[in-house]
LOLO-837021 format. One record per residue (C-alpha): residue number from 1; residue in one letter; chain; x, y, z. Coordinates in steps of 0.25 Angstrom, whole numbers, plus 5000, padded with zeros to 4 digits. Example, Ala and Ser with C-alpha at 12.3 -4.5 7.8 and 13.67 -1.06 7.14 Angstrom:
BEGIN
<torlum n="1" res="A" chain="A" x="5049" y="4982" z="5031"/>
<torlum n="2" res="S" chain="A" x="5055" y="4996" z="5029"/>
//
This chain:
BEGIN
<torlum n="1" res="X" chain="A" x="5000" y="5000" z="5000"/>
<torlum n="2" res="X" chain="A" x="5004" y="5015" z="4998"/>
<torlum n="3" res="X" chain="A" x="5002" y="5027" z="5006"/>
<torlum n="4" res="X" chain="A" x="4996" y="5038" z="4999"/>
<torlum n="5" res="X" chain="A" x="4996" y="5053" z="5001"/>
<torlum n="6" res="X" chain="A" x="4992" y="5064" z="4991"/>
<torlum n="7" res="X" chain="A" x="4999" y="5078" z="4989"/>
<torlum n="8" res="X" chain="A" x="4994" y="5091" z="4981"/>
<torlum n="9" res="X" chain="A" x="5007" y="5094" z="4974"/>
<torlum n="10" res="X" chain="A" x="5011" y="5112" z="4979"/>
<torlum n="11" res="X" chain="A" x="5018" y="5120" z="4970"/>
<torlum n="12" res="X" chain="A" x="5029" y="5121" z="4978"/>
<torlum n="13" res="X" chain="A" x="5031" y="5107" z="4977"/>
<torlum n="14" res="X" chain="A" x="5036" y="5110" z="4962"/>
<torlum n="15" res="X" chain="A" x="5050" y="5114" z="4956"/>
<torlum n="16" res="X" chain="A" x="5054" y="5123" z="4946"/>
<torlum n="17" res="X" chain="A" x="5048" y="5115" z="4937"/>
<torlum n="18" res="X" chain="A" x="5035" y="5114" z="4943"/>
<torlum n="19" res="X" chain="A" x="5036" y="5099" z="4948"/>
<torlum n="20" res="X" chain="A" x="5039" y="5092" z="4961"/>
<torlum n="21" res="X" chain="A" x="5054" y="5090" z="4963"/>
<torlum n="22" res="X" chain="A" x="5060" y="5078" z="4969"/>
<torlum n="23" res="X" chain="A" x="5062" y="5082" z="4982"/>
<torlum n="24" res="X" chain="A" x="5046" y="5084" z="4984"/>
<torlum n="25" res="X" chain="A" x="5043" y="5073" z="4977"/>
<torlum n="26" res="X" chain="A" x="5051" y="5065" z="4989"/>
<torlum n="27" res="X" chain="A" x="5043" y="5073" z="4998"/>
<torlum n="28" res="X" chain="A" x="5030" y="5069" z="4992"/>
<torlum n="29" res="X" chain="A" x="5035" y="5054" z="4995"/>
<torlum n="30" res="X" chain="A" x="5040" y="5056" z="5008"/>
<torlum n="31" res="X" chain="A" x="5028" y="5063" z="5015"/>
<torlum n="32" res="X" chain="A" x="5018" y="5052" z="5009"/>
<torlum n="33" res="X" chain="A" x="5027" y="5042" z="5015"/>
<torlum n="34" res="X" chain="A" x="5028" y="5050" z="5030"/>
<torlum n="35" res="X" chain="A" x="5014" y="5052" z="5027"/>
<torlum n="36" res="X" chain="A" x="5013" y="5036" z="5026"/>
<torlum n="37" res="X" chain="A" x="5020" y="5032" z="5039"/>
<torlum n="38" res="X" chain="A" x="5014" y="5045" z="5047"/>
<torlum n="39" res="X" chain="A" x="5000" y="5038" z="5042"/>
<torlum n="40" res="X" chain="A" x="5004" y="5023" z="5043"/>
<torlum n="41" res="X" chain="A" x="5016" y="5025" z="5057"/>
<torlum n="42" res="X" chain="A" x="5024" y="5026" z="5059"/>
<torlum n="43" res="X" chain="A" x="5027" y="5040" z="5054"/>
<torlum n="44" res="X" chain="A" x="5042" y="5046" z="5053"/>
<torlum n="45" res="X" chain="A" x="5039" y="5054" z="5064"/>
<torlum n="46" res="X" chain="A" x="5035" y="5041" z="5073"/>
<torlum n="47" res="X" chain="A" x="5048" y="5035" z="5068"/>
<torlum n="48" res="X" chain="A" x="5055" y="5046" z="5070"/>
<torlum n="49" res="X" chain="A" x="5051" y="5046" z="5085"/>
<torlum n="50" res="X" chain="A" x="5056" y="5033" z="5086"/>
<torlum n="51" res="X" chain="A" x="5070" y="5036" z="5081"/>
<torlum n="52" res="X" chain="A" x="5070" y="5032" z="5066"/>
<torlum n="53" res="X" chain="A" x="5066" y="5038" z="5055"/>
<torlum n="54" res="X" chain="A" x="5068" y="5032" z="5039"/>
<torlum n="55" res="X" chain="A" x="5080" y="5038" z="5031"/>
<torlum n="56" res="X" chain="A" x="5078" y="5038" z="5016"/>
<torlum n="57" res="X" chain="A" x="5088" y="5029" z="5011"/>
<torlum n="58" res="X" chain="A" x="5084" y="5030" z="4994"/>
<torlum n="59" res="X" chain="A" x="5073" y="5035" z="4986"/>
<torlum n="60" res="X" chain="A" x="5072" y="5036" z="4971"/>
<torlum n="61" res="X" chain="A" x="5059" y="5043" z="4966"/>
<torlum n="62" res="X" chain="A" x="5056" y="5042" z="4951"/>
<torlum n="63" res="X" chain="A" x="5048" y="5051" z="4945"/>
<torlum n="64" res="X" chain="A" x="5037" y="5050" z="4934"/>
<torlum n="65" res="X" chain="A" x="5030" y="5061" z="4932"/>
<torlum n="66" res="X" chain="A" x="5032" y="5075" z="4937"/>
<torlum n="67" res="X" chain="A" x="5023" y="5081" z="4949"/>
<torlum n="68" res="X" chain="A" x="5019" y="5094" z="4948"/>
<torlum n="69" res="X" chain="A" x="5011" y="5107" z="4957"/>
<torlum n="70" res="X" chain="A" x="4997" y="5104" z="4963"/>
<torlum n="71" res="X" chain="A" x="4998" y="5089" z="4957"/>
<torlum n="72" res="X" chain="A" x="4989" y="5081" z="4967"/>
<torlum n="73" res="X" chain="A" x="4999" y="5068" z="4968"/>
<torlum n="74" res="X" chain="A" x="4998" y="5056" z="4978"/>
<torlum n="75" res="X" chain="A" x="5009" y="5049" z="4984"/>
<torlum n="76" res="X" chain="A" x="5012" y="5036" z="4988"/>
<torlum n="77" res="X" chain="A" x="5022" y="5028" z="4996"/>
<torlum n="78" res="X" chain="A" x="5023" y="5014" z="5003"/>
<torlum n="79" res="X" chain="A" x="5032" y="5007" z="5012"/>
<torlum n="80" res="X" chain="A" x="5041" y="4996" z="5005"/>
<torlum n="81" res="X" chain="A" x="5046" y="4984" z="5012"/>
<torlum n="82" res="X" chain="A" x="5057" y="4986" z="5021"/>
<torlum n="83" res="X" chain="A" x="5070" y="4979" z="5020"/>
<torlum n="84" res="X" chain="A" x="5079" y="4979" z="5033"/>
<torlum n="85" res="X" chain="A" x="5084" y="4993" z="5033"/>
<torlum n="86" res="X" chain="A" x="5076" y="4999" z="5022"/>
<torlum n="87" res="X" chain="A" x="5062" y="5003" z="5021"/>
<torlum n="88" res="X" chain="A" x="5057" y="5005" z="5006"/>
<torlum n="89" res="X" chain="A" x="5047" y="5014" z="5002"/>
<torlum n="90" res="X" chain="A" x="5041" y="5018" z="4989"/>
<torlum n="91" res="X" chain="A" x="5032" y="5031" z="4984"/>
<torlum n="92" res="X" chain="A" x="5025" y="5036" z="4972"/>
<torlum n="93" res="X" chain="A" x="5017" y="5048" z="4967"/>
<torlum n="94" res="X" chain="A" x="5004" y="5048" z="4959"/>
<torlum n="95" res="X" chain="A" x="4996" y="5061" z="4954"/>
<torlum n="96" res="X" chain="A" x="4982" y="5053" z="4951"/>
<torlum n="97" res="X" chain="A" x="4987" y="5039" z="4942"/>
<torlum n="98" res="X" chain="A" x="5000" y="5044" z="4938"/>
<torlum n="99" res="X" chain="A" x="5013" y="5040" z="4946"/>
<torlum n="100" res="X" chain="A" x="5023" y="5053" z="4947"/>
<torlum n="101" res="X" chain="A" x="5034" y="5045" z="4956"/>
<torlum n="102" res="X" chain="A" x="5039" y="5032" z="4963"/>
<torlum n="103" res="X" chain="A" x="5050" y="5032" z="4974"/>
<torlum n="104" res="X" chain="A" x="5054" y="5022" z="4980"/>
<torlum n="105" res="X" chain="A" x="5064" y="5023" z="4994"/>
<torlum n="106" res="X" chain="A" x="5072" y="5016" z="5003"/>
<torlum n="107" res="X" chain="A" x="5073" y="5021" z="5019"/>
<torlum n="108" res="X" chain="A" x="5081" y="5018" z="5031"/>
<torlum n="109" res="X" chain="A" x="5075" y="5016" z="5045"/>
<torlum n="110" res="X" chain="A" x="5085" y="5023" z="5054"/>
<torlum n="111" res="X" chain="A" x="5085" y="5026" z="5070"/>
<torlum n="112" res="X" chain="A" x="5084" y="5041" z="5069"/>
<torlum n="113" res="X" chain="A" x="5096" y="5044" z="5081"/>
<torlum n="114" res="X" chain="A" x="5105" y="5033" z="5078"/>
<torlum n="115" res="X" chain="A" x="5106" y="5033" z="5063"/>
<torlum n="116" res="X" chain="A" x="5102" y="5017" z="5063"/>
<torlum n="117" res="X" chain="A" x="5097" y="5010" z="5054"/>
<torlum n="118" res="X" chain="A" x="5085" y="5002" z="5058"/>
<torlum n="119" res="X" chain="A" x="5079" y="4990" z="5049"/>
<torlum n="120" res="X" chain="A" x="5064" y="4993" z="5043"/>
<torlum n="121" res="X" chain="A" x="5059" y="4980" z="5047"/>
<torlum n="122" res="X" chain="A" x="5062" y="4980" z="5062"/>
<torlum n="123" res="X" chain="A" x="5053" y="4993" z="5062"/>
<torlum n="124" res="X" chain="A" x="5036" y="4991" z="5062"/>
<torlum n="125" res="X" chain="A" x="5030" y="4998" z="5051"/>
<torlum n="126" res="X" chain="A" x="5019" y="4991" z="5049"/>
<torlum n="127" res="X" chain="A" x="5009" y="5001" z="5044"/>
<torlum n="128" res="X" chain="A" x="5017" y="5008" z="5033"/>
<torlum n="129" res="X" chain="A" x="5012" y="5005" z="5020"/>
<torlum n="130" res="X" chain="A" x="5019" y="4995" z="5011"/>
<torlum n="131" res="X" chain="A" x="5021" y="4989" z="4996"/>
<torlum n="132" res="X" chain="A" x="5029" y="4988" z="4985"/>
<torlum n="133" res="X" chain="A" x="5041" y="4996" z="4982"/>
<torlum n="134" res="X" chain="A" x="5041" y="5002" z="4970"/>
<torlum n="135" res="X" chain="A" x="5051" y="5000" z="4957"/>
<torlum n="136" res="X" chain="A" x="5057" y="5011" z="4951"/>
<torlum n="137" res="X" chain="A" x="5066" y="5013" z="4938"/>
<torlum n="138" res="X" chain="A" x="5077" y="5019" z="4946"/>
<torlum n="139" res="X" chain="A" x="5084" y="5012" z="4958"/>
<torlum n="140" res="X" chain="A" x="5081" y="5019" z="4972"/>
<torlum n="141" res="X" chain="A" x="5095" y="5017" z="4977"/>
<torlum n="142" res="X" chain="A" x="5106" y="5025" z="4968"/>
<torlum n="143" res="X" chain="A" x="5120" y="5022" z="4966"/>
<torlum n="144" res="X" chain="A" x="5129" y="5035" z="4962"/>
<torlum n="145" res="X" chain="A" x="5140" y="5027" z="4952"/>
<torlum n="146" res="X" chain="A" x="5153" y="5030" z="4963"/>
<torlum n="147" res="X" chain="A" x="5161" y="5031" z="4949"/>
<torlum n="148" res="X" chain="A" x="5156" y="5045" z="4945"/>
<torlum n="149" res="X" chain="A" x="5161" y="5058" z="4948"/>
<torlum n="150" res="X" chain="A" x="5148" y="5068" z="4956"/>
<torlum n="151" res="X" chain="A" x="5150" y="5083" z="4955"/>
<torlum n="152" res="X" chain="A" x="5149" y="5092" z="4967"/>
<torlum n="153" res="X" chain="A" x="5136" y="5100" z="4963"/>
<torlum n="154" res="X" chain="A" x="5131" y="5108" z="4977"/>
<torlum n="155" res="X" chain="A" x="5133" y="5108" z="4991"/>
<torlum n="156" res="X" chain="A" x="5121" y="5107" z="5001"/>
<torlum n="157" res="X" chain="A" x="5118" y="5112" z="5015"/>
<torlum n="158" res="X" chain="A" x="5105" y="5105" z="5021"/>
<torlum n="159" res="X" chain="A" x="5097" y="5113" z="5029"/>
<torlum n="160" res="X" chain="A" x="5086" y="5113" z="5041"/>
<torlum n="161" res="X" chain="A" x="5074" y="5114" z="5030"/>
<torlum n="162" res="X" chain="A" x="5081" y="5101" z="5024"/>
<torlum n="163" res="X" chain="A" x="5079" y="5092" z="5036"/>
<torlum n="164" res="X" chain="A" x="5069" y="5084" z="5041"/>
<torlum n="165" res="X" chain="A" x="5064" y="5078" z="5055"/>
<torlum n="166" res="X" chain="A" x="5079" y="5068" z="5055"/>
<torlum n="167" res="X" chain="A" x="5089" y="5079" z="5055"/>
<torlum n="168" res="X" chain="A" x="5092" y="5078" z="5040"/>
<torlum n="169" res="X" chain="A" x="5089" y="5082" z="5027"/>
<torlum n="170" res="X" chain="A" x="5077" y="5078" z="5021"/>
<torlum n="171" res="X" chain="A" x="5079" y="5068" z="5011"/>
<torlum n="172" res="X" chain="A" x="5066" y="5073" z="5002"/>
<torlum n="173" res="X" chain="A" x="5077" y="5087" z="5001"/>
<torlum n="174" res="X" chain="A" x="5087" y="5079" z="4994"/>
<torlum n="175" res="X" chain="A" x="5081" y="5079" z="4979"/>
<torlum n="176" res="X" chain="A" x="5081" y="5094" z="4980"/>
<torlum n="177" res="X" chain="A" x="5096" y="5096" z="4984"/>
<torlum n="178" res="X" chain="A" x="5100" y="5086" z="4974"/>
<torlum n="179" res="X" chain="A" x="5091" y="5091" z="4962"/>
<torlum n="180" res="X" chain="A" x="5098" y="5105" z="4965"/>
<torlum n="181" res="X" chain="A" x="5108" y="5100" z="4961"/>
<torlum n="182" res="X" chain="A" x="5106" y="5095" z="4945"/>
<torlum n="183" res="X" chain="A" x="5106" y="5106" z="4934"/>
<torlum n="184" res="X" chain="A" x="5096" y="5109" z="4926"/>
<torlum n="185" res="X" chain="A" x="5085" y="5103" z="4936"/>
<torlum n="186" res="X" chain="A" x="5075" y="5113" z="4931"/>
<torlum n="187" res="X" chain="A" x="5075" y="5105" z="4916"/>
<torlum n="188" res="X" chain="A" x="5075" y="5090" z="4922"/>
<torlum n="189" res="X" chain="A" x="5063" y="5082" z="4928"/>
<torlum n="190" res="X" chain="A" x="5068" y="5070" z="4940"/>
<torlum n="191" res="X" chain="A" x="5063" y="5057" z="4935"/>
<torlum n="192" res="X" chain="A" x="5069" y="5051" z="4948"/>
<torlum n="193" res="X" chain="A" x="5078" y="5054" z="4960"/>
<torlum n="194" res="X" chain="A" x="5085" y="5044" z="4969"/>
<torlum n="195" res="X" chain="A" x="5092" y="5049" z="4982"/>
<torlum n="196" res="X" chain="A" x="5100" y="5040" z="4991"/>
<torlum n="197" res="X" chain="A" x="5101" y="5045" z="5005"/>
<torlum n="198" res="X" chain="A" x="5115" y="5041" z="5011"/>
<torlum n="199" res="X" chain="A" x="5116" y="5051" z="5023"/>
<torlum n="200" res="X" chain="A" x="5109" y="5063" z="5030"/>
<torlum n="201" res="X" chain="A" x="5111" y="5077" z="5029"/>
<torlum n="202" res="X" chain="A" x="5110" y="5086" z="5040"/>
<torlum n="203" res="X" chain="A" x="5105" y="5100" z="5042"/>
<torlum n="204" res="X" chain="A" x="5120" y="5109" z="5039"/>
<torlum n="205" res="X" chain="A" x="5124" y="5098" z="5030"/>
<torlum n="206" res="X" chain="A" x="5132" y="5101" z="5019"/>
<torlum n="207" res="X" chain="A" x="5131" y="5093" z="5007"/>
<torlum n="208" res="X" chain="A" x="5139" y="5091" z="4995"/>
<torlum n="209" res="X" chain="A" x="5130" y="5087" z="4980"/>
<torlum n="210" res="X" chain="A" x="5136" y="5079" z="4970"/>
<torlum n="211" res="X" chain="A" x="5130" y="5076" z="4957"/>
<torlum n="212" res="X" chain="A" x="5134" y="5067" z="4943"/>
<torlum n="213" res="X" chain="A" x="5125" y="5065" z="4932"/>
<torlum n="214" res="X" chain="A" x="5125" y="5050" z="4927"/>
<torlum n="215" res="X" chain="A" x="5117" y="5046" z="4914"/>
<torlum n="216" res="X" chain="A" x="5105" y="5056" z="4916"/>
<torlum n="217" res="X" chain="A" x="5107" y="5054" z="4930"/>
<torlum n="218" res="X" chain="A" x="5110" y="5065" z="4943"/>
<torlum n="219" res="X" chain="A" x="5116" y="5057" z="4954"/>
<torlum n="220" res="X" chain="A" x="5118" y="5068" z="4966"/>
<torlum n="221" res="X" chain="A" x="5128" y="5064" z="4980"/>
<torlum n="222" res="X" chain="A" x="5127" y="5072" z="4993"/>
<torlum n="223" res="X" chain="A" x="5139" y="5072" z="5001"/>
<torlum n="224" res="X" chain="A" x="5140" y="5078" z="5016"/>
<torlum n="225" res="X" chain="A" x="5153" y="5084" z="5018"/>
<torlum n="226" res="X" chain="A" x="5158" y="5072" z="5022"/>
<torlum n="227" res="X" chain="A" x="5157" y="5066" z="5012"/>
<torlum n="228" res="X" chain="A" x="5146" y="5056" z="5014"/>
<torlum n="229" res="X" chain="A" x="5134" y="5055" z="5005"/>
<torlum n="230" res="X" chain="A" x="5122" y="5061" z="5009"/>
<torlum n="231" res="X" chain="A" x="5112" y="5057" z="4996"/>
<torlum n="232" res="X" chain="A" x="5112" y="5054" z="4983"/>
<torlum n="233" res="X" chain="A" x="5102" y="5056" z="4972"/>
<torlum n="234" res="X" chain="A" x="5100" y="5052" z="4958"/>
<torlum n="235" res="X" chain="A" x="5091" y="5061" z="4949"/>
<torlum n="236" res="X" chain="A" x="5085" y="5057" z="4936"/>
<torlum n="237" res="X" chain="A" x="5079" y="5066" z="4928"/>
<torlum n="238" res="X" chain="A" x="5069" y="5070" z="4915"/>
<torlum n="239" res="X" chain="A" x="5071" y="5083" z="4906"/>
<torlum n="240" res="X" chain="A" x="5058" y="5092" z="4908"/>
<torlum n="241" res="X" chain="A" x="5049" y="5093" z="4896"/>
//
């Protein structure tokens, strides 16, 4: 079964180019999934009480067609089924019969204070709705080729308005700070984005983006100062008519 909520599309959901950009697409996803557990229990805020919380380990969204202003659109989301550490779960979005976007993602169970990875199935979820996951044409893990060389393209600061209720920054921000990035964004449609969330990023932060293009492809790498990855994305894209 999937859980269902419907959203009224604001103007202020647009880019430049009058349609939803990735990062509120993620949004879209992510609300009617808290929206699901809120409902079904128990909710993030429940868990988060309970010292854990799910980390966003991969998502790759796939886009079909593009969602626009005061489109009326439903969204949907499920519960896969978890596999020792890893708890699946897949979306899609609808405006009347016709499908706009999958996504399909992969989290991580964690113990909020001691950064712990806990396994899925030891934990009772027993309400939250679940079925099949879907198959998209892209695979949801990434693999940046360790052969090529990345460009550095900007640098980062992450700020308070960045963050959410964990101390980091929000991983529905990510898309936006990556897509910055690419030139010439204004003539180019996303078809798909994956992201691949290695480590967190605090408020002060500084992050280094790097960037290489691949057979069509935009793969992008944030580094902490450090050194360590932070995330990385691959972007494929569509010219606008």
């Amino acid at each position: 079964m999937k859980w269902q909520e419907s959203y009224n599309v604001k103007f202020h959901d647009t880019n430049a180019n009058e349609i939803v950009g990735a990062s509120q697409i993620l949004k879209f996803l992510q609300e009617t999934a808290m929206c699901q557990m809120r409902a079904q229990r128990p909710s993030y805020e429940e868990l988060f009480n309970q010292n854990k919380a799910f980390i966003l380990s991969n998502i790759r969204i796939e886009i079909y067609s593009p969602i626009y202003a005061y489109d009326k659109i439903e969204a949907y989301t499920w519960a896969c089924k978890s596999r020792g550490y890893t708890a699946p779960r897949s979306y899609m979005i609808k405006k009347g019969e016709e499908l706009l976007c999958e996504a399909h993602s992969n989290w991580a169970l964690v113990s909020v204070n001691e950064k712990k990875l806990l396994r899925v199935n030891d934990e009772d979820f027993p309400n939250y709705y679940i079925d099949e996951p879907i198959t998209l044409s892209n695979p949801v893990r990434i693999k940046i080729p360790s052969e090529v060389k990345m460009n550095l393209v900007s640098e980062y600061t992450v700020r308070y308005t960045d963050t959410d209720m964990n101390g980091h920054m929000n991983n529905t921000n990510y898309p936006d700070m990556f897509f910055n990035c690419i030139p010439n964004v204004g003539s180019k449609m996303m078809k798909s984005i994956a992201l691949s969330f290695v480590s967190d990023a605090k408020v002060g932060d500084a992050l280094k983006i790097y960037m290489t293009k691949i057979d069509g492809k935009y793969y992008l790498r944030s580094l902490h100062e450090d050194g360590r990855i932070n995330v990385e994305a691959e972007f494929i894209f569509e010219n606008l008519e």
